[in-house]
C-alpha positions as CSV (number, residue, x, y, z in Angstrom):
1,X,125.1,80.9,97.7
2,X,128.0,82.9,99.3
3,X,129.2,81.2,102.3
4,X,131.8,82.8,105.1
5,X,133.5,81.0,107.4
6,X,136.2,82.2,109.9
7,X,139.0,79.5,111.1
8,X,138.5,77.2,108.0
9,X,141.2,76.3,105.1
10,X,139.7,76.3,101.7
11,X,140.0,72.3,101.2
12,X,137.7,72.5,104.3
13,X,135.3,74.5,103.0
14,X,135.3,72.3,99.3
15,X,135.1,69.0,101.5
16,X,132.2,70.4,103.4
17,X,130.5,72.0,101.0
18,X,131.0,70.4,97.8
19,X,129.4,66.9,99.3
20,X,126.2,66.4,99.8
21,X,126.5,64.5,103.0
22,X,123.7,62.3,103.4
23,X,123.4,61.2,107.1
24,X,122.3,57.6,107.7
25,X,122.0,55.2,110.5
26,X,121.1,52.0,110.3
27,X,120.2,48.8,112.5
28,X,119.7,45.4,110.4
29,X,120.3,47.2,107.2
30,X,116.8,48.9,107.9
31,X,117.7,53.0,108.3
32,X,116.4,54.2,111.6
33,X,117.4,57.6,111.4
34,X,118.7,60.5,108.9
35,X,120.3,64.1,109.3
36,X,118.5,67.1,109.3
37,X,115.5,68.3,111.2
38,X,112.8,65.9,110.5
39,X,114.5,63.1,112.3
40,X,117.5,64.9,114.5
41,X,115.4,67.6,117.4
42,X,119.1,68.7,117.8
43,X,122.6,67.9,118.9
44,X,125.1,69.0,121.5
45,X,127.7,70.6,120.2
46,X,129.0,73.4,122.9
47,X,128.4,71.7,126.2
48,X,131.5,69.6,127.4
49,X,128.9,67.4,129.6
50,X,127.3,65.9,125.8
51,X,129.8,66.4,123.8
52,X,133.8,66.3,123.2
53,X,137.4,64.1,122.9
54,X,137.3,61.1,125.8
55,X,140.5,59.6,125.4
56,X,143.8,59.8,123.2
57,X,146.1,56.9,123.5
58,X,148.7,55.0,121.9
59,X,148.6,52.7,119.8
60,X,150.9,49.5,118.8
61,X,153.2,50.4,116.2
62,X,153.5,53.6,116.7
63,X,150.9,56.8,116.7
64,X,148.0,58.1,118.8
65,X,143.9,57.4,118.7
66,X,141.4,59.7,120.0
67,X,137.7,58.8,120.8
68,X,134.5,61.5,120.5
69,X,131.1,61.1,121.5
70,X,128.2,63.4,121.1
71,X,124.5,63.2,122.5
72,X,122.0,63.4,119.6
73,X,118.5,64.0,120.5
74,X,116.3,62.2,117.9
75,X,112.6,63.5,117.1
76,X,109.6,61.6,118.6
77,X,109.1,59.9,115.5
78,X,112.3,58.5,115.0
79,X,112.7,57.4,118.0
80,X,109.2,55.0,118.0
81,X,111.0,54.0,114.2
82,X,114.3,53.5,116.0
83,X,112.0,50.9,118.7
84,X,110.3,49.1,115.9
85,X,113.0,48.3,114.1
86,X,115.2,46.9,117.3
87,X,112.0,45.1,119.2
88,X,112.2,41.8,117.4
89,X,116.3,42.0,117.3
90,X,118.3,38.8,119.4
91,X,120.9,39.6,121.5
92,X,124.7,38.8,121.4
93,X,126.4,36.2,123.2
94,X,127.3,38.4,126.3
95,X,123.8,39.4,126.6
96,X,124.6,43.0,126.9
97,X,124.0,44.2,123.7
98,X,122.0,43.7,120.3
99,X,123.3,41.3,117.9
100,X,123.2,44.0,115.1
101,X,125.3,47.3,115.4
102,X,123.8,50.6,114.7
103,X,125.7,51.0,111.6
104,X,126.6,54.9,110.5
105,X,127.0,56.1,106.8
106,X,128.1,59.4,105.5
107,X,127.3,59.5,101.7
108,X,126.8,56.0,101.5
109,X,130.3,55.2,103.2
110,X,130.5,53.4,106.8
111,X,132.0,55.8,109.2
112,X,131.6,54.1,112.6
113,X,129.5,51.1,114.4
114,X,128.2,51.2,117.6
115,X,127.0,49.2,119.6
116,X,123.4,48.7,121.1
117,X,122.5,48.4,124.5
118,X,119.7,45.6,125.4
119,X,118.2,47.8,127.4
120,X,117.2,49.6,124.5
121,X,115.5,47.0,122.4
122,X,112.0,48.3,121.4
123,X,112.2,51.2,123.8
124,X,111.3,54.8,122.5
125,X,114.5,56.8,123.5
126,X,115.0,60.2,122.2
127,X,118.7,60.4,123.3
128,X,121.6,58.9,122.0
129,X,125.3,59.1,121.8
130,X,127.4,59.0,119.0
131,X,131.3,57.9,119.3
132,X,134.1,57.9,116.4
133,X,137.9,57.9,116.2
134,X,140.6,60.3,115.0
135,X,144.1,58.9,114.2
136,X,147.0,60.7,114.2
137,X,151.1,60.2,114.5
138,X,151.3,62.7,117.0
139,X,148.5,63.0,120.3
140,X,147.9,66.4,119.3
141,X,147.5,65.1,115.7
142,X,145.2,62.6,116.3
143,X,143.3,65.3,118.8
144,X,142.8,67.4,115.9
145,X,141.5,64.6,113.6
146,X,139.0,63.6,115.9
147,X,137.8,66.9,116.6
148,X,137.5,67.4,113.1
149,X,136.0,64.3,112.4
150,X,133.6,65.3,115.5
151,X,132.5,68.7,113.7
152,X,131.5,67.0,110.3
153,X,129.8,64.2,111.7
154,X,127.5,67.3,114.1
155,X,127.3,69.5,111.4
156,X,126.4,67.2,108.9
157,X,123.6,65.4,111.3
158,X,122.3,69.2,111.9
159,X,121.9,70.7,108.4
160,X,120.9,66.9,106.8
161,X,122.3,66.2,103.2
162,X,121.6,68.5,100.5
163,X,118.8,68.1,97.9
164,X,121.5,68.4,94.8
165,X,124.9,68.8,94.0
166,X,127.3,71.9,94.8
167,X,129.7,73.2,92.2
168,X,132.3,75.8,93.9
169,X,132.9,78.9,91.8
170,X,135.8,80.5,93.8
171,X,137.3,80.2,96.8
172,X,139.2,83.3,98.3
173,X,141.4,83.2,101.7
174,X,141.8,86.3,103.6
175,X,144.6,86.4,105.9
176,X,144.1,87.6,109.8
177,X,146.7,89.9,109.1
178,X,145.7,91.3,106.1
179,X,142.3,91.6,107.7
180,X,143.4,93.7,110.8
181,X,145.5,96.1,107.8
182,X,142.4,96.2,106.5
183,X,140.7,97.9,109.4
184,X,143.7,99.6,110.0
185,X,143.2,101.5,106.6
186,X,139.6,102.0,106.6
187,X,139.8,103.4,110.1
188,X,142.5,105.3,108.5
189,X,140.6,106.4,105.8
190,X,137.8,107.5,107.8
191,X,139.5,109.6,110.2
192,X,141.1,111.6,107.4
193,X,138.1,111.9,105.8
194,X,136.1,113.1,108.6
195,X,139.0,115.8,109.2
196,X,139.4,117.2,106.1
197,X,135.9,117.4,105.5
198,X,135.8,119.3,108.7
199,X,138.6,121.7,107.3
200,X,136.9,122.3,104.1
201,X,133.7,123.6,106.1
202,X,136.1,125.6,107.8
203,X,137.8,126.9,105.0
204,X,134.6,127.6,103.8
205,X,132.5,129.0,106.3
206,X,135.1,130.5,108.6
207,X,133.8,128.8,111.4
208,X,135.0,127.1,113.8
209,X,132.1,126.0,116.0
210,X,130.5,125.2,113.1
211,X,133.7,123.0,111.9
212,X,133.9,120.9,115.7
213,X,129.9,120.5,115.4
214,X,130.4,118.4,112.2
215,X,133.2,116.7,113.4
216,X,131.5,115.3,116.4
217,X,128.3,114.9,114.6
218,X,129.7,112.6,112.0
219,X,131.6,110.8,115.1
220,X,128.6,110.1,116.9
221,X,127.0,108.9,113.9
222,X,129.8,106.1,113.9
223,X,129.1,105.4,117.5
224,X,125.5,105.0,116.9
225,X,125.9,103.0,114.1
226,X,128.3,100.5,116.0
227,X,126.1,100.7,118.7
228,X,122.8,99.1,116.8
229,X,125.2,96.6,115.2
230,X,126.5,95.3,118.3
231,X,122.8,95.5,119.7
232,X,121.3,93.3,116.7
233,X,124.4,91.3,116.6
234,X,125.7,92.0,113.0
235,X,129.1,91.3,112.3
236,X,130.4,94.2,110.6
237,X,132.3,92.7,106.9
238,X,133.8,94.8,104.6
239,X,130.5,96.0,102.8
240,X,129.1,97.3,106.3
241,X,132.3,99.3,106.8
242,X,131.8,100.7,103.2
243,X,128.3,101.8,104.5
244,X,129.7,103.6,107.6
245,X,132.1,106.0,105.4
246,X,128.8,106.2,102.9
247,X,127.2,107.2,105.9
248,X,129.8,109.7,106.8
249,X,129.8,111.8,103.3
250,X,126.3,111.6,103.3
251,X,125.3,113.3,106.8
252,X,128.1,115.9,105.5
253,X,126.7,116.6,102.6
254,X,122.8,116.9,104.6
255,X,124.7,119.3,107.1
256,X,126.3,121.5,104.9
257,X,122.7,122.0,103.6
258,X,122.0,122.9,106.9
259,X,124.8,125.5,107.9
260,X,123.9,126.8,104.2
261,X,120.1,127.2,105.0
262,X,121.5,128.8,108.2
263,X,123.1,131.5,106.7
264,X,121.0,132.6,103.8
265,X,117.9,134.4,104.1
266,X,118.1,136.3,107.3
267,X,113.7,137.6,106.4
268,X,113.4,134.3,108.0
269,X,113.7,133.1,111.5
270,X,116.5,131.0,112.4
271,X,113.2,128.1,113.2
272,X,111.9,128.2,110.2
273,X,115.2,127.8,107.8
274,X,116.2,124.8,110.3
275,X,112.8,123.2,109.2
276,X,112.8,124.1,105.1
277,X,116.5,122.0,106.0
278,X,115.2,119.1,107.8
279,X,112.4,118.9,105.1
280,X,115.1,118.9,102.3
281,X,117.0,115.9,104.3
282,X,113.7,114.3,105.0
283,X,112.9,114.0,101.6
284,X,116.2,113.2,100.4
285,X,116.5,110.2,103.1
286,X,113.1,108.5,102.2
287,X,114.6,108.8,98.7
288,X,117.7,107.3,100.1
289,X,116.3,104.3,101.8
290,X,113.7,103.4,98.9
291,X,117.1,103.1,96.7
292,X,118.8,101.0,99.0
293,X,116.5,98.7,100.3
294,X,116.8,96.2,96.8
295,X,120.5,96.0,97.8
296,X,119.4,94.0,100.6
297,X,118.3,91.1,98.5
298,X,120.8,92.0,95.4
299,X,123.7,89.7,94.4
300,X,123.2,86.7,96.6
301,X,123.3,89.2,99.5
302,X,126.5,90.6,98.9
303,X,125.6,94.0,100.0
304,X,123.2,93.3,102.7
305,X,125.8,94.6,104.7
306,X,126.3,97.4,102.5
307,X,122.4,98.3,102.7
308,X,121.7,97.6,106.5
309,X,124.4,99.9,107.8
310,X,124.0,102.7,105.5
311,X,120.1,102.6,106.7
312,X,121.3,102.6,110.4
313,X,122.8,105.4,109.9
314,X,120.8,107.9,107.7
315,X,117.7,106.6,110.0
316,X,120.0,107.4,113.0
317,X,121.3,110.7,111.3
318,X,117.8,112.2,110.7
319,X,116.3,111.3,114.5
320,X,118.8,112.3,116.4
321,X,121.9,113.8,115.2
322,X,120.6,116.1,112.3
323,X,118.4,117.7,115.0
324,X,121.0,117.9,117.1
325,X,123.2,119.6,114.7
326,X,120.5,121.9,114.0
327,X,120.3,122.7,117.7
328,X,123.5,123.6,117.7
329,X,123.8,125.8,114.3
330,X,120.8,127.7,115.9
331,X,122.7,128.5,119.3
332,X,125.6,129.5,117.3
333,X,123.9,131.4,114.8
334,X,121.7,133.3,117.8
């Protein structure tokens, strides 16, 4: 598995990933509940209502406590197991609550105890709210812990533990920084391409219509492709961006068969040498797609991003702006 995450050190990623973390909860040593789907409908995360830091205070001797709490919404089934297991249970001495805690384990290890209220002996409810600490020398340390301690405990009651053990192969950090030179240099990189291809055509061709024609066509080829990604919601990685300057050389290369087909063979009308050039990119994008579509799936999906983009925009580049640059070859060359 290769697994991204934005915002998270590598010892968070090896904590989080590395452990199984096997969700339990338990009344009377009996487990009422577990992570993951079959038992957990879902759990509020984003909502401020169900879910976040109640209090931070100080504590004798020195340092700060935060408390969270999170609503977790249990399946129908765990909830009738949740009844039976609590209908039989004696109360404490205040009468409020159970005798028995509801008793949390993360890997086998206690994380928290909660108490349970009488009103909920033997009753099938599907709603329930978990609370835990963070500690921390400073408020905003001990904010911090508990938010963190929050976020396992939700994500490891979503996803439910794993079926086997996770051995990390490599961890690699890339900086914000580094990551907006990055985009600095491939925007970079495909501007200057995009305007030296442009003067080669003109070098070549002696045209200058024909050189701002490609220009703009590969441009709006970009825009298109940025469109459709912000449309389907696909976060563009590095991959991706490789795909858009992909894209770039190859709707260059499909135009200058176009200006060529344009130009030679003046027995033929300027219609029929556009379409023997849309055939000849036809063909050569079916051929195209077939070879990229087992990236998609290749190398634990490394260059999905790669494969998606690139299709995007050679499907984009032969419904609308290869026509459209024939359209406009044909006005210039009548």
């Amino acid at each position: 598995m290769l697994i991204e995450v934005a915002g998270a050190t590598p010892a968070d990623l090896e904590q989080l990933i590395a452990q199984q973390g096997k969700f339990e909860a338990k009344v009377a040593n009996q487990t009422v509940f577990e992570g993951g789907k079959q038992d957990i409908a879902d759990v509020c995360k984003s909502d401020a209502k169900c879910s976040g830091i109640q209090s931070c205070d100080q504590v004798q001797g020195g340092g700060y406590a935060c408390n969270f709490m999170f609503s977790v919404y249990l399946t129908q089934g765990a909830a009738e197991k949740h009844a039976n297991v609590t209908a039989n249970l004696p109360l404490d001495e205040t009468g409020k609550y159970l005798k028995d805690k509801l008793y949390l384990y993360v890997d086998d290890k206690e994380v928290d105890s909660l108490n349970v209220g009488a009103e909920l002996r033997g009753e099938v409810t599907t709603q329930i709210s978990i609370q835990g600490p963070g500690a921390g020398k400073t408020q905003q340390d001990a904010y911090n812990n508990a938010k963190a301690n929050m976020n396992k405990l939700q994500t490891i009651l979503i996803t439910g533990s794993l079926p086997y053990k996770l051995n990390i192969v490599k961890l690699d950090t890339i900086s914000p920084i580094l990551g907006d030179k990055f985009n600095y240099l491939i925007l970079l990189a495909g501007g200057s391409a995009m305007i030296l291809v442009s003067l080669i055509i003109f070098a070549r061709y002696r045209r200058v219509k024909a050189s701002l024609a490609l220009l703009l066509t590969s441009f709006s080829e970009i825009v298109i492709i940025l469109g459709v990604a912000a449309l389907i919601k696909w976060n563009l990685d590095l991959p991706s961006i490789a795909g858009i300057l992909a894209t770039i050389g190859t709707g260059v290369d499909q135009q200058i068969v176009i200006l060529d087909e344009a130009r030679k063979n003046k027995t033929l009308s300027i219609i029929e040498r556009m379409k023997r050039a849309l055939f000849i990119i036809m063909s050569s994008y079916f051929a195209s797609v077939v070879s990229l579509l087992p990236l998609y799936w290749a190398g634990a999906g490394l260059f999905k991003g790669f494969a998606i983009t690139t299709i995007i925009g050679i499907t984009a580049g032969v419904l609308i702006t290869r026509p459209a640059f024939s359209d406009m070859i044909k006005h210039i060359e009548e």
